[in-house]
Structures are given as C-alpha cells and as structure tokens.
N, C-alpha and C positions, 0 to 999 in steps of 0.2 A: 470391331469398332462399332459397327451398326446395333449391337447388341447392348454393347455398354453405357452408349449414349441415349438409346429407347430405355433402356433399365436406371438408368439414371434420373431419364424424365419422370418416370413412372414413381418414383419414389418423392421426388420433390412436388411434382404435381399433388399428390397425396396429402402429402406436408401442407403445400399452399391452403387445398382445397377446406382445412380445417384451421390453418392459422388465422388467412386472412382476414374472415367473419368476425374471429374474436376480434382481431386486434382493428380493423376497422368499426367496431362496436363502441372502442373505448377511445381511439377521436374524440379529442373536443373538436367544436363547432369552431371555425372563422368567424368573426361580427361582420369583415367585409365578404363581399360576392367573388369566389374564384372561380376561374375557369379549373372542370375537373371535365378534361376528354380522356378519354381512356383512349390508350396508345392501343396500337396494333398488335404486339407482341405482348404476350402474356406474361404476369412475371414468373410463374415457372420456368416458361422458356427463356425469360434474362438471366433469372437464377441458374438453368443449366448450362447455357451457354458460361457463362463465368466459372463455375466449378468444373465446368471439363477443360477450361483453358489450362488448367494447370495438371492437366493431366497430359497435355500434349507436348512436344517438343518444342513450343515456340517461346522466347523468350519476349517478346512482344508482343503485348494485344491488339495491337492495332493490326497486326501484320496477319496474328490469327482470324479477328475477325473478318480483316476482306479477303483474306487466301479461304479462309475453309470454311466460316459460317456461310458468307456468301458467294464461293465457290463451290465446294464440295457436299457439305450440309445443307446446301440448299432446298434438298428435295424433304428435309424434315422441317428448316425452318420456313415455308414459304410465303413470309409475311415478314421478315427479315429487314428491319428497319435500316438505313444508313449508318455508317461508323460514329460520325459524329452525333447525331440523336440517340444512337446508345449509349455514346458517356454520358449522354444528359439523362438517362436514364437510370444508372449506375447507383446512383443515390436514391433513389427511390426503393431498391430493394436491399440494403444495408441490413436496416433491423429483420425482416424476416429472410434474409442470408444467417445473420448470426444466431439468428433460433433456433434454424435448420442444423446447425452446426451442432449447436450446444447438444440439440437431440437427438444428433446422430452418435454422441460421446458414450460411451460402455460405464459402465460401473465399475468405480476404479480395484484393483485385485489387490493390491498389497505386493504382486509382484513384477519387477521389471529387468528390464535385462540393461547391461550397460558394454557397450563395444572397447573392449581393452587393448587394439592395436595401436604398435608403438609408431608415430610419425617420425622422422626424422629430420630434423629442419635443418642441421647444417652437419658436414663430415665432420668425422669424430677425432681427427688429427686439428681441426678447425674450430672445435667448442669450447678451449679455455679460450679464446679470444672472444668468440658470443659473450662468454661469463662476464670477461674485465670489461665490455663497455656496460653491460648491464651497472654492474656495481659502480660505475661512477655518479 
C-alpha cells in the first residue's frame, strides 16, 4: 500500500508541478479584491487523496477520509485538513484532476476486448412469462 500511494504521489505531484503554472498563468484577474490564502494541503496531495479513494474498499468518502487519511495515512499526510474543509476543497482541483486524467489516457489501439458471459436474469422454465409482460 505504502508504495502505491508514494508512487501515486510521485506522479501527480509531477503532473501539478508543470500544469499548475500554465494554467495559473492563464487566469483572468478579479476587478474585486479576494482573499487568496493558500490552504495547508497541497493540491497534489487533495488530488491523491481522491484518486486513491477509489482504489480502496470504501464505498464512502467521508468514512475514508476520517478512517485512513486521518487515521492510518496520517504519517504521509501530516497537514491533513478536516473532513469538512476538504469538501470545500474539492472543487478547487476539478480541472487539474481531469487533465491529469485525460494525460494519463494511452493512445487509443484500434483494439478491444469485449466480456461475452452469459448472465442469467431469470430460470429458463420462467422466461416465457419475462417475454409476455415485456410485450405488453
């Protein structure tokens, strides 16, 4: 696991380190005054926390983030913001999530494989009845 997730980082930090600049570059300016604090957490590190979430067994984020970002992951992420200020964060790395994404996509081959097992949805003594409400 420890591996996966430093190699993980390692490749998105990468990514950050060259996207950000552009695309901070090409911001337009506010006419009013915002506050721009820079959060604790990096958006590398938002970005991998969220793409390992789906690599993990939990079917909740919420439930991932306080069990193992801030339990077990701790000792990598250790600036690890609260649950709730990282949904609010969430949005913030949208577009350079789907960059990363798109960049990480292969050149497509021309070839694909397609899974041809047969499911079975209802016993086969029991399929002309499926049929006849179908066709009503």
């Amino acid at each position: 696991m420890d591996t996966s997730l430093i190699g993980l980082f390692c490749i998105v930090d990468d990514f950050c380190q060259v996207f950000l600049p552009h695309w901070k570059a090409s911001l337009l300016e506010h006419q009013d005054k915002q506050r721009n604090k820079p959060s604790r957490m990096s958006t590398s590190e938002i970005m991998t926390i969220m793409i390992y979430f789906h690599q993990s067994h939990y079917r909740n984020f919420k439930h991932y983030y306080q069990r193992e970002v801030q339990g077990h992951l701790k000792k990598y992420f250790p600036k690890a913001v609260s649950y709730n200020r990282f949904v609010e964060l969430m949005p913030t790395i949208l577009l350079p999530l789907c960059f990363f994404i798109a960049a990480q996509r292969k050149t497509p081959t021309g070839i694909y494989f397609v899974d041809s097992t047969v499911l079975r949805v209802c016993h086969h003594k029991r399929s002309h009845q499926t049929l006849r409400a179908m066709e009503c």
